[in-house]
C-alpha positions in Angstrom: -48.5 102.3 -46.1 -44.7 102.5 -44.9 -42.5 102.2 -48.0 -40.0 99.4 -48.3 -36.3 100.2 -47.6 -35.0 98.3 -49.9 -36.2 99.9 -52.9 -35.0 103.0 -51.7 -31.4 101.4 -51.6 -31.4 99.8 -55.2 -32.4 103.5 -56.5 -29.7 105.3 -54.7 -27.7 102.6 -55.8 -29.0 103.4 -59.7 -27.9 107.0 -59.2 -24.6 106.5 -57.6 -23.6 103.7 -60.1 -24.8 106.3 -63.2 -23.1 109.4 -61.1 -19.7 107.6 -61.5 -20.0 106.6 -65.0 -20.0 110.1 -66.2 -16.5 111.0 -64.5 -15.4 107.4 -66.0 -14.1 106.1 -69.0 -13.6 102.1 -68.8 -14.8 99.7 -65.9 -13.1 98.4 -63.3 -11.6 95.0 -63.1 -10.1 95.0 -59.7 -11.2 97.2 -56.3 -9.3 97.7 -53.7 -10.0 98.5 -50.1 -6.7 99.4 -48.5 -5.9 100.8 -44.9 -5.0 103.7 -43.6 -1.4 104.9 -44.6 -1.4 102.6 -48.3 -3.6 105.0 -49.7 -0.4 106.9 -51.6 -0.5 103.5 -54.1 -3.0 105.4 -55.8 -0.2 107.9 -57.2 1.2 104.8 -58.9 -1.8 104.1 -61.0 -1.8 105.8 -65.0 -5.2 107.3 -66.3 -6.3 108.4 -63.0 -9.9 109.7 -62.6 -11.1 111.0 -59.0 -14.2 110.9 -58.1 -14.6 112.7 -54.4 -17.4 110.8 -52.3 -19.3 114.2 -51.9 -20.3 113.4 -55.9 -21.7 110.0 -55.7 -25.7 109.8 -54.2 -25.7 108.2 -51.3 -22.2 107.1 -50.9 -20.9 107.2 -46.9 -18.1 109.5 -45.9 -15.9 108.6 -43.7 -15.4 110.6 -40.2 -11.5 108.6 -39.5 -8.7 110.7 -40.1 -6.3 109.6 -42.8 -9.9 108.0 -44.5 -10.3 110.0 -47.5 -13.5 109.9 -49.2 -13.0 109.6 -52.6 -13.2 106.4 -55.5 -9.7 107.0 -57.7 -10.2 105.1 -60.9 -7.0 103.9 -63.0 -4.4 101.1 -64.7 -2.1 99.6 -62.2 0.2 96.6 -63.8 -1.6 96.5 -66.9 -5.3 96.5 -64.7 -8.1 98.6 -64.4 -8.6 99.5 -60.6 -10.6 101.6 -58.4 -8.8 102.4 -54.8 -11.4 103.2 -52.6 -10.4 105.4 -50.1 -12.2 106.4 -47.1 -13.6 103.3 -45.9 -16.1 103.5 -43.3 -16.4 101.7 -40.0 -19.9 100.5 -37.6 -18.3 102.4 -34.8 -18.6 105.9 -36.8 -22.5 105.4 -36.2 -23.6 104.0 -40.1 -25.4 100.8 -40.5 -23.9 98.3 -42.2 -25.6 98.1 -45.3 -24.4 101.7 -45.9 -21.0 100.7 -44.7 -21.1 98.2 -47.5 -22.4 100.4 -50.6 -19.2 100.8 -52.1 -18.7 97.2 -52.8 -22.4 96.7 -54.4 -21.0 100.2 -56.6 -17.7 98.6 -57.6 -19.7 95.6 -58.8 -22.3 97.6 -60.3 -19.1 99.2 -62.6 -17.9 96.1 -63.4 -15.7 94.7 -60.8 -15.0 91.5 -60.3 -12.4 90.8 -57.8 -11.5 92.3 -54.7 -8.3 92.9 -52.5 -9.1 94.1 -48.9 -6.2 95.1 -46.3 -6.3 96.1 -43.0 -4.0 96.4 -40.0 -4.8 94.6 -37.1 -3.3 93.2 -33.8 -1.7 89.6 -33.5 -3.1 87.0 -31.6 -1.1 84.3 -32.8 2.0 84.5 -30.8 3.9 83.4 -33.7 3.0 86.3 -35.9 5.5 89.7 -34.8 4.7 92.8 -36.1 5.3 93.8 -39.2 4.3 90.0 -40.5 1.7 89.7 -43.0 -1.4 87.7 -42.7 -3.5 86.2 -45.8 -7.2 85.7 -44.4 -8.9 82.5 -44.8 -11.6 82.5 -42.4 -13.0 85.1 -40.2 -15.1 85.7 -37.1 -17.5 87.9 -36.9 -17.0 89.4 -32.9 -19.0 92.8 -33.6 -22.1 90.7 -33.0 -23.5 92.9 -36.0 -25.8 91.4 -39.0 -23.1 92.1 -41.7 -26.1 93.5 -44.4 -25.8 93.1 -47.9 -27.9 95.3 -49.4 -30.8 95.5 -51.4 -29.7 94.6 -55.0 -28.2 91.0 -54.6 -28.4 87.6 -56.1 -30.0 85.0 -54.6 -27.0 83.2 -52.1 -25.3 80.2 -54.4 -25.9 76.6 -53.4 -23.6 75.2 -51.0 -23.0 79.3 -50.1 -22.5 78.6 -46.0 -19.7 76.3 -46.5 -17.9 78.6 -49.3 -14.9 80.5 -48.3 -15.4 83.9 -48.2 -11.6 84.6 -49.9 -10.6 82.8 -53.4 -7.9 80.2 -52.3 -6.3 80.1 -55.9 -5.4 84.2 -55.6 -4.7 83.6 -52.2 -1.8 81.2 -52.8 -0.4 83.4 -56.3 -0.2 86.3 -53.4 2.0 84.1 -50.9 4.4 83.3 -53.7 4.6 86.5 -54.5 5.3 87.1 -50.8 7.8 84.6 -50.7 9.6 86.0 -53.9 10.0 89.2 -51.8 11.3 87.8 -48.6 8.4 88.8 -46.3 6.9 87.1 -43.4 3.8 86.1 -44.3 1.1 83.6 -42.6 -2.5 82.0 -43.1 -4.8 82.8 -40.4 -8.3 83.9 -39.2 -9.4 87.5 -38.3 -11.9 88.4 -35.8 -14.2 91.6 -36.4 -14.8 93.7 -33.4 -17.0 96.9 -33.3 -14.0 99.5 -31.7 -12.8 102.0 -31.5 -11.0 101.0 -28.5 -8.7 98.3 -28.3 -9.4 95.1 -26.9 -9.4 93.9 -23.4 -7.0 90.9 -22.2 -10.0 89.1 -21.4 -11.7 89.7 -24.9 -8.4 88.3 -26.4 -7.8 85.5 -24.1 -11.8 84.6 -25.6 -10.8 85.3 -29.2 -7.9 83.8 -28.9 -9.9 80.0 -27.3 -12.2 80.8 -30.4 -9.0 80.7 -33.3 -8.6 84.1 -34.0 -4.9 84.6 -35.2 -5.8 88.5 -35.8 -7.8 91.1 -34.4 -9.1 94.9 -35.9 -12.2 96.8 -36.5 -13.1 96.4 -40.7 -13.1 93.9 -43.7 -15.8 91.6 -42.5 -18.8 93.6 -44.1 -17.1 94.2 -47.3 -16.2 90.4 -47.7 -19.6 89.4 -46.7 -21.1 91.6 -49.3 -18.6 90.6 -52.1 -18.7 86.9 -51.9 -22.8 87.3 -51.9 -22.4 89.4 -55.1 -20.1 86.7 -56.4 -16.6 89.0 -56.3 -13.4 86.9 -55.6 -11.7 88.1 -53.0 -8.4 88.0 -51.0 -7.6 89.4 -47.5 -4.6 90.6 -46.1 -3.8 91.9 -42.5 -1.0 93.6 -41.2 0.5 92.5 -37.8 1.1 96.2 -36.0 1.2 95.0 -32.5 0.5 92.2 -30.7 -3.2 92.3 -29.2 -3.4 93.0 -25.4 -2.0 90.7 -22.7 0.4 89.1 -25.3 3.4 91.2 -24.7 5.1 93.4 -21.9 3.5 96.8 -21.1 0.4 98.3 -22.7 -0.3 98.8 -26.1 1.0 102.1 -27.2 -0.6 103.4 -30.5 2.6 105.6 -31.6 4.2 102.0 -31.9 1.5 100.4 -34.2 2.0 103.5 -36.3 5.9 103.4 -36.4 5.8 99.3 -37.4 2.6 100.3 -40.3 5.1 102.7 -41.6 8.4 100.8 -41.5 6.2 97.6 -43.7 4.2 100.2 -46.0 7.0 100.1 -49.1 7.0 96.5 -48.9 3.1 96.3 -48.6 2.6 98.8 -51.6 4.7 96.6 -54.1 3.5 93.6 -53.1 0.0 94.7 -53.8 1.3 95.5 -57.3 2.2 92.3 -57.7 -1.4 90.8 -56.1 -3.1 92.8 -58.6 -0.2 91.2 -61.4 -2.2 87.8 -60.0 -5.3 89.0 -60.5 -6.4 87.4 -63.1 -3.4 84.2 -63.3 
């Protein structure tokens, strides 16, 4: 008799969630998911605890450099986080309902509410790089069933026609945008599997479709938050724009150079989005 898969993901989830517990003093209110180069906001935090992926059962480590795999748990603005870093992505070869474990830990802790970031490439010929983009819808491009895991609530009623990213946080974060002087824009994001960039055909699709932003993350982890009932806000950075849309090829030293030239700005207005939180 061939076992069921899912129980054996609800006990690893069991040991992982007690695993942490014992490096941990206090739950988490807020998780965030940042991308690569925002993981120094973590030094900002009081109270730190570390807890290095290779200690929690189960947990996925991630093969991307600048991903490290570790949960750091601490106050930030007066908030208990956790800063997961060392996200993992489908193209590094895990399925997706490991790819989403962290989120069904962080809400086994206590979580609550979620901030995800990412940097991705613009679409929308009015976003330049280095704007910001606050996700309110997104298409799923990866053509992958976004899995949520074993231990989840039954979906809400009315679920399909939720948005997937609290509105209410959404708007406290464009004010505090605003107050700050930086570019900032509403769009939709389109998952794609990567690693390689897009083709001009692919974005000349995407773009038909109403895709304002393209990268390679978020999707799973927002699927799998708003089934566990986790608010959560999105947030894109515009590196480049995607290919076809401007003169010459893409060149990845560039998309570095403008995610380094925003990352001050980006660090303290997370701050603040975490301030918001709870408004």
């Amino acid at each position: 008799m061939r076992s069921d898969p899912t129980v054996h993901e609800a006990e690893d989830l069991r040991a992982a969630t007690a695993a942490v517990r014992r490096h941990i003093d206090a739950a988490p209110e807020v998780a965030l998911i940042l991308g690569s180069g925002l993981g120094r906001l973590a030094e900002a935090a009081h109270d730190t605890t570390t807890v290095p992926a290779t200690a929690i059962p189960g947990y996925p480590e991630s093969t991307v450099e600048g991903h490290d795999g570790q949960l750091v748990f601490g106050a930030l603005e007066g908030t208990r986080v956790v800063f997961v870093q060392g996200r993992v992505h489908l193209y590094e070869g895990y399925p997706v309902q490991q790819i989403t474990m962290p989120v069904r830990l962080l809400h086994a802790l206590g979580a609550r509410q979620m901030l995800v970031t990412n940097s991705a490439g613009g679409i929308n010929r009015a976003f330049r790089p280095g704007a910001l983009m606050f996700i309110t819808s997104h298409l799923n491009m990866a053509f992958a069933s976004p899995g949520v895991g074993a231990e989840r609530p039954a979906a809400p009623a009315g679920a399909e026609e939720a948005s997937f990213y609290d509105l209410d946080w959404t708007r406290r974060a464009e004010q505090a945008a605003q107050a700050r002087g930086l570019e900032a824009h509403r769009g939709t994001y389109a998952w794609t599997l990567g690693p390689s960039y897009e083709t001009k055909a692919e974005v000349r699709a995407l773009d038909r479709l109403g895709a304002d932003a393209v990268g390679m993350s978020t999707v799973p982890e927002v699927v799998q938050a708003q089934r566990l009932g986790m608010a959560v806000l999105g947030l894109s950075t515009i590196t480049n724009p995607a290919a076809g849309l401007a003169a010459g090829g893409l060149d990845h030293d560039e998309v570095l150079e403008v995610g380094a030239r925003v990352r001050d700005d980006l660090m303290a207005l997370v701050r603040d989005i975490v301030q918001a939180a709870d408004a």
